[in-house]
N, C-alpha and C positions, 0 to 999 in steps of 0.2 A: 349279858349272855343268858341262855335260857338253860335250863338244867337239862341233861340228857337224861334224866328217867323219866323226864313225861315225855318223850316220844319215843316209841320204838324202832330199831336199827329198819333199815328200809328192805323192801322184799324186789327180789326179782321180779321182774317182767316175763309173761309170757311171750316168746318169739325171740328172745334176744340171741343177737348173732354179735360175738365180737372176735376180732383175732387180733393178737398182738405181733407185731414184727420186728425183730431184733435184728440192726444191722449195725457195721461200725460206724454209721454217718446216725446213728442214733434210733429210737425206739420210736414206731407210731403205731398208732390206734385205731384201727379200719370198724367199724362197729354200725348198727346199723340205729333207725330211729329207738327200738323198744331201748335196745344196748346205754347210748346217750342217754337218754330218759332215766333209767337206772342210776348211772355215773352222778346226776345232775341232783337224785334225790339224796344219793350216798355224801358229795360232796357238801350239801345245804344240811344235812345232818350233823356231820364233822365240825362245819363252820359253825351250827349252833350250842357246841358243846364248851366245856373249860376247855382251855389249852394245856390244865394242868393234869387233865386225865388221859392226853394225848391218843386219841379212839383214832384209828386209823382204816383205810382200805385197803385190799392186797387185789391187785389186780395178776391172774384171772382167779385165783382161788375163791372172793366173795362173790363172786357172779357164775361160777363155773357150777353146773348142775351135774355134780358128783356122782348119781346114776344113770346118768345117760353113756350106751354107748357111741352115742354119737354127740358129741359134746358141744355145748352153745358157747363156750371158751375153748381158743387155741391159739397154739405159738410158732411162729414161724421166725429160723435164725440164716441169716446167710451163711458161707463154709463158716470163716473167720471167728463167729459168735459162736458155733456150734459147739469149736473146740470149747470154749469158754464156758457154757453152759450145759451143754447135753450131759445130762448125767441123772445118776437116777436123786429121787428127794431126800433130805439131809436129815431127814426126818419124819412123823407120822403128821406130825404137822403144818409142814415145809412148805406145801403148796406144790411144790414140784423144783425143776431145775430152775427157772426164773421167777421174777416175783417183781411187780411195779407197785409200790406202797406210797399213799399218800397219807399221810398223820400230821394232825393238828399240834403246833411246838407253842412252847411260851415263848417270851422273848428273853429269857433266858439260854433257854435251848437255842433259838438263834444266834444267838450272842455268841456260843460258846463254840457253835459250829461255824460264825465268823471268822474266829482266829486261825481256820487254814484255807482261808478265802486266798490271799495272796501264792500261796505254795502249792493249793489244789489237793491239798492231802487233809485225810479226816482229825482232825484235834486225836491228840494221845487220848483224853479220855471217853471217846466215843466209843458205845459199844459194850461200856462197863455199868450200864442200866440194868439191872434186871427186870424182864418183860413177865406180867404177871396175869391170869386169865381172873376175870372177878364176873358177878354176875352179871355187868353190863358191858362186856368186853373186854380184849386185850387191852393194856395201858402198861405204862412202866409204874416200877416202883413206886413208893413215893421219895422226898429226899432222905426222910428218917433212914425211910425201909430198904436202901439202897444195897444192894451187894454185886460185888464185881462177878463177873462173868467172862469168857474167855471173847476177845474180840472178832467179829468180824473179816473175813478175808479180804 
C-alpha cells in the first residue's frame, strides 16, 4: 500500500451535479459524468491508503460546495425516510441530516463487524471508537488511544 501523505485528498470537479435519494427500497446515486469522476478519484485515494488509518468519504458533505446557494449536492427522501431523517444537523460538523460514508477498515474491523452478520444488528462494541481530525484527515483512534464514546443511534 502506498502512503497517504504523498498524495493529496482529491479536489472536486468543476460541474459536478449529484443527488442522493433516500427511499425504503434503499439509497441511489443519480450524479452526473464530473460527479463519478470525483467519487472514482476519492475512492482510488481511499483504496491507496492503510486501512489502519481508516480515511473515509462522507457523501454529500465532501463533494458539496458549501457556498453555493445553489448546491452541486442534494438529498432527496421519500415520506417514509423523511420521518427518519429530516432534521436539522447533529452538529457543526454533521454534514447534515443524512450522510453516506465509505471508509477504508482493517480486517479486523471487519471481523469484528462480522459477528452481527447473522442478527443484522451492529456488534455491542461499535461506535465506541473515538473519531479524531489529524492533519491528514478524520481517522479513528488508534488502539492505545482508544476512548469510548456514546453510541450511535
Amino acid at each position: 500500500m502506498s502512503s497517504r501523505t504523498t498524495r493529496s485528498r482529491p479536489r472536486k470537479r468543476r460541474g459536478l451535479k449529484l443527488c442522493l435519494v433516500v427511499t425504503t427500497d434503499g439509497t441511489t446515486a443519480y450524479a452526473n459524468r464530473a460527479a463519478f469522476a470525483t467519487l472514482a478519484e476519492w475512492m482510488q485515494w481511499i483504496a491507496e491508503s492503510d486501512p489502519a488509518e481508516h480515511f473515509e468519504l462522507h457523501l454529500p458533505w465532501h463533494l458539496t460546495n458549501h457556498s453555493k446557494a445553489n448546491p452541486d449536492t442534494w438529498l432527496l427522501f421519500d415520506e417514509e425516510m423523511r420521518q427518519v431523517f429530516v432534521r436539522r444537523a447533529t452538529g457543526p460538523d454533521s454534514g447534515g441530516p443524512f450522510e453516506l460514508t465509505f471508509m477504508h477498515a482493517t480486517k479486523k474491523d471487519l471481523d469484528e463487524m462480522r459477528t452481527g452478520m447473522r442478527s443484522k444488528r451492529l456488534p455491542k462494541s461499535w461506535g465506541t471508537h473515538e473519531v479524531i481530525e489529524s492533519p491528514r484527515g478524520l481517522r479513528r483512534a488508534s488502539e492505545s488511544g482508544r476512548k469510548k464514546r456514546s453510541k450511535r443511534p
